[in-house]
C-alpha positions in Angstrom: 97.8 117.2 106.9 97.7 113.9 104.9 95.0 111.5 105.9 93.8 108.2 105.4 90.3 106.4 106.8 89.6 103.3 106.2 86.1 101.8 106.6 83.9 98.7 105.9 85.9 96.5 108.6 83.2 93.9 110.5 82.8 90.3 111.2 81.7 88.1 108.5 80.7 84.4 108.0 83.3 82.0 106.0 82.3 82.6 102.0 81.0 86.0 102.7 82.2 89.4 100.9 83.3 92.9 102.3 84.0 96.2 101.1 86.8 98.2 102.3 87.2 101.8 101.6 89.9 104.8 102.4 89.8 107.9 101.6 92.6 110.2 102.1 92.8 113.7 101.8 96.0 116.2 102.2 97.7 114.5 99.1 97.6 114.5 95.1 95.4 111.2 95.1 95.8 110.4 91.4 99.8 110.8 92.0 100.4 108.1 94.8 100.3 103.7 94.6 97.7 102.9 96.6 97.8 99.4 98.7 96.1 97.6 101.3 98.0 95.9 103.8 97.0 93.5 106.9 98.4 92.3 110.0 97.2 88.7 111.1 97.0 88.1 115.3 100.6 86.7 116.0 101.9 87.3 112.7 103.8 90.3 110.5 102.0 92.9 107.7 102.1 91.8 104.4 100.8 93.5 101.4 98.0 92.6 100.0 97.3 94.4 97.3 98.0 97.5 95.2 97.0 100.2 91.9 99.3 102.1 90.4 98.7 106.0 89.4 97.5 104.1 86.2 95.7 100.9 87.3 98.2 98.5 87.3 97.3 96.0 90.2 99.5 93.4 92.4 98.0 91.2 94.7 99.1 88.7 97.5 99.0 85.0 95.3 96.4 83.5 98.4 94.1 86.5 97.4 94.1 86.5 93.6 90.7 86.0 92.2 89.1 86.5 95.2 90.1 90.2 95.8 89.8 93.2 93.1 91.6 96.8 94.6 90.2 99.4 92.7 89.9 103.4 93.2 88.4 106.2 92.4 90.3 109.9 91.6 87.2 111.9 91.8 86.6 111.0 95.4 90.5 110.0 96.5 89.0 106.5 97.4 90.8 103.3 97.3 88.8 99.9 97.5 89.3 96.7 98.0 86.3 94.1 97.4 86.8 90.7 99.5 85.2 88.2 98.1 84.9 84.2 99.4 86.6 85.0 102.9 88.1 82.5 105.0 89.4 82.8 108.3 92.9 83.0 107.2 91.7 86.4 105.9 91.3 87.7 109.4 93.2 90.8 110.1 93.7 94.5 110.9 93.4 96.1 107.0 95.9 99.0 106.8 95.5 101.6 104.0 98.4 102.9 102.4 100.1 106.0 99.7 103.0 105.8 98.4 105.1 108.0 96.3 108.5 108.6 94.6 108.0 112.2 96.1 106.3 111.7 99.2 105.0 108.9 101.1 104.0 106.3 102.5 101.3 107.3 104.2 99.4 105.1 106.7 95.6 104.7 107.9 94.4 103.3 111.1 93.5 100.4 110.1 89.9 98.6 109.9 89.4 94.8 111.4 87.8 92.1 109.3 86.7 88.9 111.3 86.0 86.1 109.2 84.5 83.5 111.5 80.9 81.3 111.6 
């Protein structure tokens, strides 16, 4: 059974920093694109950023420099610092896999409030 948890979701003040983490388990970890997506209140998903089985990262152009995805194939992590949040950045954070084989693969999700 493929799973995904994300964690590290909270309210934070304009300017602050949060750490998301997932970790899955049921799947090859170092075979699968990892990405973080969110949903804004009132608005549709859009990908925020993603590492390739090799490193190779993407990210959203209103996050670049502010957000670093990263991960981990000893403990099937994927991260995603947050750095300099703004409100705009306020959203349900959706882990995902992805695979030519197999895939995607969701999480939960984990809220991030960015408010004063």
């Amino acid at each position: 059974q493929v799973q995904l948890v994300e964690s590290g979701g909270g309210l934070v003040q304009p300017g602050g920093s949060l750490r998301l983490s997932c970790a899955t388990s049921g799947i090859i970890f170092s075979r699968y694109t990892m990405g973080w997506y969110r949903r804004a209140p009132g608005k549709q998903r859009e990908l925020v950023a993603t590492i390739t089985r090799v490193g190779s990262t993407n990210y959203l152009d209103s996050v670049k420099g502010r957000f670093t995805i990263s991960r981990d194939n000893a403990k099937n992590t994927v991260y995603l610092q947050m750095n300099s949040l703004k409100p705009e950045d306020t959203a349900v954070y959706y882990c995902n896999a992805d695979s030519y084989a197999s895939g995607p693969y969701w999480g939960q999700g984990t809220e991030v409030t960015v408010s004063s």
